[in-house]
ZADO-1210 file (C-alpha; in nm, 4 decimals, padded with zeros to 6 digits):
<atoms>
<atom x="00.7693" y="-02.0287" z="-03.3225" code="UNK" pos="1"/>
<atom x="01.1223" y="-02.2041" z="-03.3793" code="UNK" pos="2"/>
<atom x="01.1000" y="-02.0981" z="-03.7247" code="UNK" pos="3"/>
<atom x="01.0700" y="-01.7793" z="-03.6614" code="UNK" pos="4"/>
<atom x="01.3034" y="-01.7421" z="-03.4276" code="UNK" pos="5"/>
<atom x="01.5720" y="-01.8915" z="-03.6497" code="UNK" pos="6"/>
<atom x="01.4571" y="-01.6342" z="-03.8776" code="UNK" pos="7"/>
<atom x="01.5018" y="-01.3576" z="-03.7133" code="UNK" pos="8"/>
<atom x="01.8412" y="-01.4528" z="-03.6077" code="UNK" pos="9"/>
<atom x="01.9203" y="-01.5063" z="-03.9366" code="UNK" pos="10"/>
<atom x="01.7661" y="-01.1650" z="-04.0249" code="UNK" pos="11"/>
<atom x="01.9677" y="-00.9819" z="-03.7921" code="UNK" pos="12"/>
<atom x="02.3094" y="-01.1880" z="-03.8444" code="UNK" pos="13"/>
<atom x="02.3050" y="-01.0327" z="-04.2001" code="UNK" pos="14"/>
<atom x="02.1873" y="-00.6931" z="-04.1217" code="UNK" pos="15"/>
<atom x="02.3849" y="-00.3858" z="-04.1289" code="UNK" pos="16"/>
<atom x="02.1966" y="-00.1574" z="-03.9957" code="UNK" pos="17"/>
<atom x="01.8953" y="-00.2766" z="-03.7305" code="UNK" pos="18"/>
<atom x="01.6462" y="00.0253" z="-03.6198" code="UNK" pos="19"/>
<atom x="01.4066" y="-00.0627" z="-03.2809" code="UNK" pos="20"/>
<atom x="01.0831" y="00.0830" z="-03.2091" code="UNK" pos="21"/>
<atom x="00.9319" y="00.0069" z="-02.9022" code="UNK" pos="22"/>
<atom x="00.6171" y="00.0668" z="-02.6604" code="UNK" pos="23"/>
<atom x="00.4595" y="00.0170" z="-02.3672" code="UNK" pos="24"/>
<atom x="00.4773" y="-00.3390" z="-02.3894" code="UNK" pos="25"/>
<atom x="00.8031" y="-00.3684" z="-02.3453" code="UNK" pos="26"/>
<atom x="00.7922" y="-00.1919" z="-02.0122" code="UNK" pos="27"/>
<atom x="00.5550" y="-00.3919" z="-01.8677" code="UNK" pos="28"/>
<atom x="00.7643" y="-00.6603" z="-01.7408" code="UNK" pos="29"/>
<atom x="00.9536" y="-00.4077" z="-01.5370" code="UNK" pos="30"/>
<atom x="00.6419" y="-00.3404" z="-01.3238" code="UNK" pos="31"/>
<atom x="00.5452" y="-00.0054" z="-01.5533" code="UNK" pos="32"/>
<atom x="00.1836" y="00.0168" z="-01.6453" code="UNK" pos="33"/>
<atom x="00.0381" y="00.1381" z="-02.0159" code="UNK" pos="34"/>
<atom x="-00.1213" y="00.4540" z="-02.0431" code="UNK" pos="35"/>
<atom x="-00.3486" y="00.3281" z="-02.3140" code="UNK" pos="36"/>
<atom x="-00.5461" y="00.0207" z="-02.3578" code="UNK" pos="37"/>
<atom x="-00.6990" y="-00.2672" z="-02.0871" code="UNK" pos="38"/>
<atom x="-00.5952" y="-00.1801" z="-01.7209" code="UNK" pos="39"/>
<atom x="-00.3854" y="00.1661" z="-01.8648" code="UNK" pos="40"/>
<atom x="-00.3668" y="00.4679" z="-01.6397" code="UNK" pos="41"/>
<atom x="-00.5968" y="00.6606" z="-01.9011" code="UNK" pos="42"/>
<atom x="-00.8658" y="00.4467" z="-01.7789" code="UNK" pos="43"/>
<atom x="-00.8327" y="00.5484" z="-01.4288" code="UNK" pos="44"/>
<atom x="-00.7841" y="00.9455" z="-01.4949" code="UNK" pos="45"/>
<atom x="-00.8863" y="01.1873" z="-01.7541" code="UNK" pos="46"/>
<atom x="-00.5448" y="01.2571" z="-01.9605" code="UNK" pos="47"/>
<atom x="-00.6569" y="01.6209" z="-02.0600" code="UNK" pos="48"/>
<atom x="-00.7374" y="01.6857" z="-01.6935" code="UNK" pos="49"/>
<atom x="-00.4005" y="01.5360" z="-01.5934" code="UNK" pos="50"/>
<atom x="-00.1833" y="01.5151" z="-01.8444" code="UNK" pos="51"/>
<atom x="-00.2348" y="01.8054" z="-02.0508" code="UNK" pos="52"/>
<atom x="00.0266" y="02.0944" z="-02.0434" code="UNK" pos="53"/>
<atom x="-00.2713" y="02.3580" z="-01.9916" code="UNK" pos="54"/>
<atom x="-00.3448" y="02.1288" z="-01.6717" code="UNK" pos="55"/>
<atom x="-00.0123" y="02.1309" z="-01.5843" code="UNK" pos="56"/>
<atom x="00.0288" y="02.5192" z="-01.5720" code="UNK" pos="57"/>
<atom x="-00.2645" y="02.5993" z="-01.4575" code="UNK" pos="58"/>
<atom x="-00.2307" y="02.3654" z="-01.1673" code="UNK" pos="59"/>
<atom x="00.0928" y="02.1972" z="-01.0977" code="UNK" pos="60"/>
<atom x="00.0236" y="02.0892" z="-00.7134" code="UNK" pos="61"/>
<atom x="-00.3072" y="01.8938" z="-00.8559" code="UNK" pos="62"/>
<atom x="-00.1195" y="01.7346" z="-01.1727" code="UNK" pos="63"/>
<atom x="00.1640" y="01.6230" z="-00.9373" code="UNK" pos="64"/>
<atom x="-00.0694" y="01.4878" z="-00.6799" code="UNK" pos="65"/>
<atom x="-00.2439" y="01.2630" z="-00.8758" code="UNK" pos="66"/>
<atom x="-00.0315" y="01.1761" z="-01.1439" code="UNK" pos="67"/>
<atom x="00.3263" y="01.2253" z="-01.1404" code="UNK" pos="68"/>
<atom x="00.4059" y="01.1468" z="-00.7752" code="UNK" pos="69"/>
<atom x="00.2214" y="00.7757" z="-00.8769" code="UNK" pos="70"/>
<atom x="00.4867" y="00.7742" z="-01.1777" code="UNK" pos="71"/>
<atom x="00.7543" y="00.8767" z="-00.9577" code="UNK" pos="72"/>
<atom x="00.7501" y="00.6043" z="-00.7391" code="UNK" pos="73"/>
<atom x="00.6636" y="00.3197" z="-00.9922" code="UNK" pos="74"/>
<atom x="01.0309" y="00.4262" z="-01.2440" code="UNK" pos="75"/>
<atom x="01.2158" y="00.4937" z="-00.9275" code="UNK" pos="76"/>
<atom x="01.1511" y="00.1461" z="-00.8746" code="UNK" pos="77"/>
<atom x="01.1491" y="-00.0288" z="-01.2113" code="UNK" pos="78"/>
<atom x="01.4910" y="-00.2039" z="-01.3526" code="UNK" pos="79"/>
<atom x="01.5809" y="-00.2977" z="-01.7445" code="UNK" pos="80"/>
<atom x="01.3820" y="-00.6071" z="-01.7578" code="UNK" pos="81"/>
<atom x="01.5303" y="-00.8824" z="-02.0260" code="UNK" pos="82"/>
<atom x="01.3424" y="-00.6760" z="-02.3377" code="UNK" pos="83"/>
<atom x="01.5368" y="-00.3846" z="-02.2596" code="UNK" pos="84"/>
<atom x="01.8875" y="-00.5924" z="-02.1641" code="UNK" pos="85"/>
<atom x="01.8568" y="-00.7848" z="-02.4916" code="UNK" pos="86"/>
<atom x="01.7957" y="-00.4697" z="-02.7043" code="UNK" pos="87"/>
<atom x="02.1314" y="-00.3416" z="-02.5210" code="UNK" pos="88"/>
<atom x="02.3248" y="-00.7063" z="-02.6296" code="UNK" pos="89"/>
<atom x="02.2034" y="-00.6311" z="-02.9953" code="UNK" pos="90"/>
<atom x="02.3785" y="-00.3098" z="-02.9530" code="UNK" pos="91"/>
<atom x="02.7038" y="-00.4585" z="-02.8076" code="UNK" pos="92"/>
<atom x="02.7535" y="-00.7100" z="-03.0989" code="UNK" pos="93"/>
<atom x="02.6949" y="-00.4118" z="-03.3196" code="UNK" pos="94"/>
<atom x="02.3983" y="-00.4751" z="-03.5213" code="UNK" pos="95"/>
<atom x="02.1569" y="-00.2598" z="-03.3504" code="UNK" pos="96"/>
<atom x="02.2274" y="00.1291" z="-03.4256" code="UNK" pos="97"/>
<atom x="01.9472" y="00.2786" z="-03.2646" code="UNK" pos="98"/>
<atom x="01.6234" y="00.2642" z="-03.0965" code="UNK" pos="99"/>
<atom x="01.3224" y="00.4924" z="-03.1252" code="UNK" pos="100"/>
<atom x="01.1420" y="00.4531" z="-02.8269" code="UNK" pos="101"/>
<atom x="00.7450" y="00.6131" z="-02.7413" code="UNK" pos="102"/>
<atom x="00.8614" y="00.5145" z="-02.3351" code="UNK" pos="103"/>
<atom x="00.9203" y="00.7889" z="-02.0845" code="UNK" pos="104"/>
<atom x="01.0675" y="00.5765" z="-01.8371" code="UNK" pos="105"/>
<atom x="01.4693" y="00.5911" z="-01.9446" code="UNK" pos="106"/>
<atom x="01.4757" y="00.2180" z="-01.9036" code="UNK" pos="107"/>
<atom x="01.6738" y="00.1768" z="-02.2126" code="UNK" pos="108"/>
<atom x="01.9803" y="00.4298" z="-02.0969" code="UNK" pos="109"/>
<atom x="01.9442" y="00.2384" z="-01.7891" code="UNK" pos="110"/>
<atom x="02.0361" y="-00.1127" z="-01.9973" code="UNK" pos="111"/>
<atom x="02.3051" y="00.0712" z="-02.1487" code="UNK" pos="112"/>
<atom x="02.1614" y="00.1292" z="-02.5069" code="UNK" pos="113"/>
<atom x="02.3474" y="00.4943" z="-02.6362" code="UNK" pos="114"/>
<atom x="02.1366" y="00.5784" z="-02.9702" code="UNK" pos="115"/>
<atom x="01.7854" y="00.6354" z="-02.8151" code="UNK" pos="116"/>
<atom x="01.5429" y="00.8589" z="-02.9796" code="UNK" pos="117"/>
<atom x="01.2494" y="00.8977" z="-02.7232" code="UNK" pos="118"/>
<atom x="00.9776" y="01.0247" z="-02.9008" code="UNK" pos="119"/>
<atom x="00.8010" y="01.1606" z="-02.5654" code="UNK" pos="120"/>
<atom x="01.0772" y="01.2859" z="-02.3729" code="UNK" pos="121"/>
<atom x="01.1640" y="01.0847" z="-02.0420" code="UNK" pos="122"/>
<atom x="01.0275" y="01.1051" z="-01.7277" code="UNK" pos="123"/>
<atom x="01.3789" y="00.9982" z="-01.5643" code="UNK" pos="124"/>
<atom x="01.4427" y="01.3764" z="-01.5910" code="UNK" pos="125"/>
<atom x="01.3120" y="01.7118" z="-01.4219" code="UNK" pos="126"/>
<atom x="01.3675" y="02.0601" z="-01.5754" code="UNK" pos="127"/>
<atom x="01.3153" y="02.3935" z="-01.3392" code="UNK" pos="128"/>
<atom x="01.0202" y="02.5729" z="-01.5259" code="UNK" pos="129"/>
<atom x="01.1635" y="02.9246" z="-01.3790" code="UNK" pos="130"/>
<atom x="01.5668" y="02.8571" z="-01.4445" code="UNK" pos="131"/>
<atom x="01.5894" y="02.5564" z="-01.6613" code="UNK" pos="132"/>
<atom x="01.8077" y="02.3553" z="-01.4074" code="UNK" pos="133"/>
<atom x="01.7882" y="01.9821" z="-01.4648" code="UNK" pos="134"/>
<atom x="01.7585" y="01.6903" z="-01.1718" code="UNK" pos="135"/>
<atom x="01.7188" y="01.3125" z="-01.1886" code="UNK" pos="136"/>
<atom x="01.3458" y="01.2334" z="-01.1042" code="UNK" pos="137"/>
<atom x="01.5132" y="01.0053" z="-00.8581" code="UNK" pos="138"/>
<atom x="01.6616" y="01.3127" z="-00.6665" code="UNK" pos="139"/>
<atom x="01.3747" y="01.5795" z="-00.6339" code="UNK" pos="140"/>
<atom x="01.2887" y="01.6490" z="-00.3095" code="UNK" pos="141"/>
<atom x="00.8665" y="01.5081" z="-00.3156" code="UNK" pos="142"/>
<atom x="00.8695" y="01.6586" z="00.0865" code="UNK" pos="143"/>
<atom x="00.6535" y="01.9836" z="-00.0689" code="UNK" pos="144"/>
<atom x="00.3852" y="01.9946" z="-00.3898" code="UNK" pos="145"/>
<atom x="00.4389" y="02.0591" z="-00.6257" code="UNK" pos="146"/>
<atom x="00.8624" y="01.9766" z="-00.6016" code="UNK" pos="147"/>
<atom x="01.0580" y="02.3345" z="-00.6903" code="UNK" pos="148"/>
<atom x="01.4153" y="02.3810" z="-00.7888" code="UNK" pos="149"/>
<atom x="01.6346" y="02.5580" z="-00.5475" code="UNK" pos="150"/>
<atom x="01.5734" y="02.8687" z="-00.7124" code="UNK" pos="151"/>
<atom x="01.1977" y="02.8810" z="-00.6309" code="UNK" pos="152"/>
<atom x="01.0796" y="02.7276" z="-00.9630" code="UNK" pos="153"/>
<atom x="00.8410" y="02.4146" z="-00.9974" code="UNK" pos="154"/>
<atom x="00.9881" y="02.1270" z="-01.1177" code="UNK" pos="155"/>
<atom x="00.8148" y="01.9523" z="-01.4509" code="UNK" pos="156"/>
<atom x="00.9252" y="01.6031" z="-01.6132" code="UNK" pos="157"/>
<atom x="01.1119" y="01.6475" z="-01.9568" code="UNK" pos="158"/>
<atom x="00.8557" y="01.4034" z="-02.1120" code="UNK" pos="159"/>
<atom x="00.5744" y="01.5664" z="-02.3647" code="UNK" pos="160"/>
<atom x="00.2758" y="01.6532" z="-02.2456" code="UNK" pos="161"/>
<atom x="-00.1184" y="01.6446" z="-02.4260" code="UNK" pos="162"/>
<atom x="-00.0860" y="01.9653" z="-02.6209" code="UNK" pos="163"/>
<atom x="00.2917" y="01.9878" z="-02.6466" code="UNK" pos="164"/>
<atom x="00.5073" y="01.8966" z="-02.9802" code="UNK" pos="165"/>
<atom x="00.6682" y="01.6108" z="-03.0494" code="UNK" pos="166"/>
<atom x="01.1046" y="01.7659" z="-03.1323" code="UNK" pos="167"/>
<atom x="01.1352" y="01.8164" z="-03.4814" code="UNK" pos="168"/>
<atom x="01.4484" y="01.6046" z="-03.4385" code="UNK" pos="169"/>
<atom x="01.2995" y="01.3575" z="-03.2766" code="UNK" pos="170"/>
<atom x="01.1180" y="01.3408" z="-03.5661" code="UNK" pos="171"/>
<atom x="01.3967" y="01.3533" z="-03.8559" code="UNK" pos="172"/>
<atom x="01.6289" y="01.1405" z="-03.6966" code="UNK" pos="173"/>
<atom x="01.3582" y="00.8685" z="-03.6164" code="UNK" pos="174"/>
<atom x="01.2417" y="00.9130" z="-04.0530" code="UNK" pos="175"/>
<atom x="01.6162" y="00.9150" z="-04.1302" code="UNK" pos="176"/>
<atom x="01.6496" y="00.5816" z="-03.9134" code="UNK" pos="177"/>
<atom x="01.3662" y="00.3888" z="-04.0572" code="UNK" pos="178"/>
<atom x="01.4940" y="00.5190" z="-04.3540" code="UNK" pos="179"/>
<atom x="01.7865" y="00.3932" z="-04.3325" code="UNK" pos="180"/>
<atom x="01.7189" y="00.0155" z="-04.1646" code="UNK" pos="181"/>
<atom x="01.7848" y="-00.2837" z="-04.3435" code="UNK" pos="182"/>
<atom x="01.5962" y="-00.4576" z="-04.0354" code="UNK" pos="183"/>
<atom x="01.3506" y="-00.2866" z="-03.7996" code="UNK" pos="184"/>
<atom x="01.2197" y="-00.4953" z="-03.4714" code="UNK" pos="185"/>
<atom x="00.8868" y="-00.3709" z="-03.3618" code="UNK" pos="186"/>
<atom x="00.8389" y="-00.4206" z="-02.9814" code="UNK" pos="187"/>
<atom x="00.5958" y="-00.4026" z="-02.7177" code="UNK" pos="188"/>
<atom x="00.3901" y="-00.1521" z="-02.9686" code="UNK" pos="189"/>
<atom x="00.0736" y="-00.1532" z="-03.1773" code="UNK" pos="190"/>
<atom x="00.1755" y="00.1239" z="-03.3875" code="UNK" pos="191"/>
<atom x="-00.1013" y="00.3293" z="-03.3755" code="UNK" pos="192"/>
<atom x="00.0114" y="00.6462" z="-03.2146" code="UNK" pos="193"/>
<atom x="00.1805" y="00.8853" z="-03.4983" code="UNK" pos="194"/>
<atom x="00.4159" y="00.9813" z="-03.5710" code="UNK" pos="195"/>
<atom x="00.5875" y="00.6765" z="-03.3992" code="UNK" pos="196"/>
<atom x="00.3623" y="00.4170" z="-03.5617" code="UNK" pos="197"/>
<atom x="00.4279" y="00.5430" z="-03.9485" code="UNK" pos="198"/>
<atom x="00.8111" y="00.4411" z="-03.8672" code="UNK" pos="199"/>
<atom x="00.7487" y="00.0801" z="-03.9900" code="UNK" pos="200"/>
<atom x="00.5536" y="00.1615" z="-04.2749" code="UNK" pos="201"/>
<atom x="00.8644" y="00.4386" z="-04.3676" code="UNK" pos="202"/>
<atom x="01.0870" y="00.1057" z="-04.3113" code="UNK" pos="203"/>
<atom x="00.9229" y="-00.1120" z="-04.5270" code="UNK" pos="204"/>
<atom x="00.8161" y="00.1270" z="-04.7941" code="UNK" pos="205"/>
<atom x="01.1993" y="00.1133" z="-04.8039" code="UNK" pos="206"/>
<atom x="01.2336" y="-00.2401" z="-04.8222" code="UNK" pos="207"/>
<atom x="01.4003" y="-00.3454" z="-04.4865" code="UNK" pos="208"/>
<atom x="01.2756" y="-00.6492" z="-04.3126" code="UNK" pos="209"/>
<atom x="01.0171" y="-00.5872" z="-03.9884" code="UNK" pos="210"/>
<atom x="01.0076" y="-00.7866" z="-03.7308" code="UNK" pos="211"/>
<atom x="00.7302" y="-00.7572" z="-03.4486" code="UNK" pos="212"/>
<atom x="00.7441" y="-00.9294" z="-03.1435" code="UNK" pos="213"/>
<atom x="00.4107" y="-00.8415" z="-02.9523" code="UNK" pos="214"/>
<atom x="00.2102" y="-01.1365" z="-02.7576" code="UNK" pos="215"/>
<atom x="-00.0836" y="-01.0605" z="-02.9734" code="UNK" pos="216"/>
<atom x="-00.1652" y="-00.9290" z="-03.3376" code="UNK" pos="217"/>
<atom x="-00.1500" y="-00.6331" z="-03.4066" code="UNK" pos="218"/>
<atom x="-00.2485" y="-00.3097" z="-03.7257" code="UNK" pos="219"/>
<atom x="00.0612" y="-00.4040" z="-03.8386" code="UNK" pos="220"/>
<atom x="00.0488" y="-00.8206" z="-03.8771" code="UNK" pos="221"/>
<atom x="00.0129" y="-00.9024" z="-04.2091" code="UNK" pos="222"/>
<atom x="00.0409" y="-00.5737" z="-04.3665" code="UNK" pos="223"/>
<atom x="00.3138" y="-00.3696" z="-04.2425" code="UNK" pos="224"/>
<atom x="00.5471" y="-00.6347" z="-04.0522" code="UNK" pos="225"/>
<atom x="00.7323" y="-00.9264" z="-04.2499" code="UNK" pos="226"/>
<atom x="00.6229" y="-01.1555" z="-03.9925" code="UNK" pos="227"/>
<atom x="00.4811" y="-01.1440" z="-03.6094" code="UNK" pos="228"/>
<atom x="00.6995" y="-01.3447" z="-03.3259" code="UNK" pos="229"/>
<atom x="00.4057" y="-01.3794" z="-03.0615" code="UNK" pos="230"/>
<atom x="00.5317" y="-01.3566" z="-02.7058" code="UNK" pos="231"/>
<atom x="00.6992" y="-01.1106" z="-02.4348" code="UNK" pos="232"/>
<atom x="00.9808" y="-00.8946" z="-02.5285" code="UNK" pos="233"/>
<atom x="01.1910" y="-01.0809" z="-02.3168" code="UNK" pos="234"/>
<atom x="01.1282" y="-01.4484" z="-02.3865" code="UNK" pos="235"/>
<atom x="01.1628" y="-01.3672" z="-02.7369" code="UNK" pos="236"/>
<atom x="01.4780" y="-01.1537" z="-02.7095" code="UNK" pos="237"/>
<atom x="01.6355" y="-01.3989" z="-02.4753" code="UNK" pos="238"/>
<atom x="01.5285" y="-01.7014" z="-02.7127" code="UNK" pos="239"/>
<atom x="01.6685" y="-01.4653" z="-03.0538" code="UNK" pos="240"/>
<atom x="02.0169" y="-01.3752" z="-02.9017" code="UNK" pos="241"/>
<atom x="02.1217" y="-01.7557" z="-02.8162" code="UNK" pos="242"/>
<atom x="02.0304" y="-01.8607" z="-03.2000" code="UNK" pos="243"/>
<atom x="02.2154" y="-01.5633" z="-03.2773" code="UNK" pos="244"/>
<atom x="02.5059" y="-01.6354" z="-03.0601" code="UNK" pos="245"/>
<atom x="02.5075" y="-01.9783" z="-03.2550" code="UNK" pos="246"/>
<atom x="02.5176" y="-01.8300" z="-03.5790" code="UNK" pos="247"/>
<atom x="02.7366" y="-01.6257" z="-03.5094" code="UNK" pos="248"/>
<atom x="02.9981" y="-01.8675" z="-03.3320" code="UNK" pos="249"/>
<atom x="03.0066" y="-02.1095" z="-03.5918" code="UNK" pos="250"/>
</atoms>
C-alpha cells in the first residue's frame, strides 16, 4: 500500500484539476448508515413504500414516522469524519475543484468543501411543500407529524426521492467535471448507481488518472480505475495528505 500511496500523492501534486466522487462509504465513519448493500436501511424497509415521492404525498405522517424522523436524528448527530476533512484540505491547497457527491447528509459543506454537486439533493435541508420556505433539518420543529412550515405546509427534505429526477444541472456540471479532470478520486462508492457511477468511466474515457479508495474491490477495479487504494476514506486520506505535504514542502 506504500506504493500506492506515494502514487497518489504524486498524482495529485501534478494535477490541475482533481474531480471527487463519493458514496456512502465515506459516510460511514461518521455514524451514517448505507441505504444499499449488507446492514443498509433498504434492507430494513421497502424504499417504494418509504421512500418513494408517491409515498411521500400520499402519506407524509407515515413516511416521516418511519423514515425521516430515524434520518433526522442520525445527521443531526453526525460530524465530517477524516474522509470528508481531508477532501476539504485537498481543496485548501487548491488541487481539488470539486466534488460530486451521491450523499444526502451535507457532511461535505459541513468540512468546508464549496464546489459540491450532490447528485440527490441533501437532507440537511427542508423546503415548505405549500410556500417553498426553506429550514435547516436541524431546526424543524419534530413536536407534530408530519413537521409543517409556519404557514400550514408540510415540510419535505430537499434530497430526491424514488420517482423524482435527478437536476439536469446536477447532471451537466457533474459530465463537464469528469470531463474536465486530469485526476478523479473515487470514494466510499461502487459506482453502480447512474448517472453518478458513469462519471469515472466519462473521466477516463478522457484520459485523467482514477483513483479509488474503497476497503474492498469494486465494478470499477481493474477496468475503470487506474489503480484501487484498499482501506477507509480516512486512513487513506490522512496517510495521502502527509506524503503530499512532503512533496510538496521539499
Amino acid at each position: 500500500m506504500d506504493d500506492l500511496i506515494k502514487r497518489a500523492a504524486r498524482d495529485l501534486a501534478e494535477s490541475t484539476y482533481t474531480v471527487a466522487l463519493t458514496g456512502a462509504g465515506i459516510s460511514v465513519e461518521s455514524g451514517i448508515p448505507p441505504f444499499r448493500g449488507k446492514g443498509g436501511i433498504w434492507e430494513k424497509i421497502d424504499p417504494m413504500e418509504y421512500a418513494h415521492i408517491d409515498a411521500f404525498i400520499q402519506n407524509p405522517k407515515k413516511v416521516w414516522n418511519v423514515l425521516i424522523r430515524d434520518m433526522k436524528d442520525v445527521v443531526d448527530r453526525a460530524k465530517p469524519n477524516d474522509g470528508h476533512l481531508g477532501l476539504a484540505r485537498l481543496e485548501s491547497l487548491g488541487i481539488l475543484k470539486t466534488v460530486i457527491t451521491q450523499n444526502v447528509d451535507g457532511l461535505h459543506h459541513a468540512a468546508g468543501n464549496t464546489d459540491i454537486i450532490e447528485f440527490h439533493g441533501s437532507f440537511a435541508w427542508q423546503r415548505c411543500m405549500d410556500c417553498s420556505r426553506r429550514s435547516p433539518t436541524q431546526q424543524v420543529d419534530m413536536s407534530q407529524m408530519p413537521p409543517r412550515c409556519i404557514c400550514g405546509g408540510i415540510w419535505r427534505p430537499e434530497c430526491i426521492f424514488f420517482g423524482e429526477m435527478i437536476p439536469s444541472e446536477c447532471l451537466m456540471r457533474s459530465k463537464k467535471a469528469a470531463s474536465t479532470c486530469d485526476v478523479m478520486l473515487v470514494i466510499g462508492t461502487s459506482a453502480e448507481v447512474q448517472p453518478a457511477a458513469y462519471m469515472p468511466v466519462i473521466a477516463r474515457k478522457n484520459s485523467a488518472t482514477v483513483i479509488e479508495i474503497n476497503p474492498e474491490k469494486t465494478t470499477l477495479s481493474g477496468k475503470i480505475s487506474s489503480y484501487l487504494i484498499q482501506g477507509t476514506a480516512g486512513t487513506v486520506l490522512n496517510r495521502i495528505l502527509d506524503e503530499l505535504h512532503v512533496i510538496i514542502n521539499r
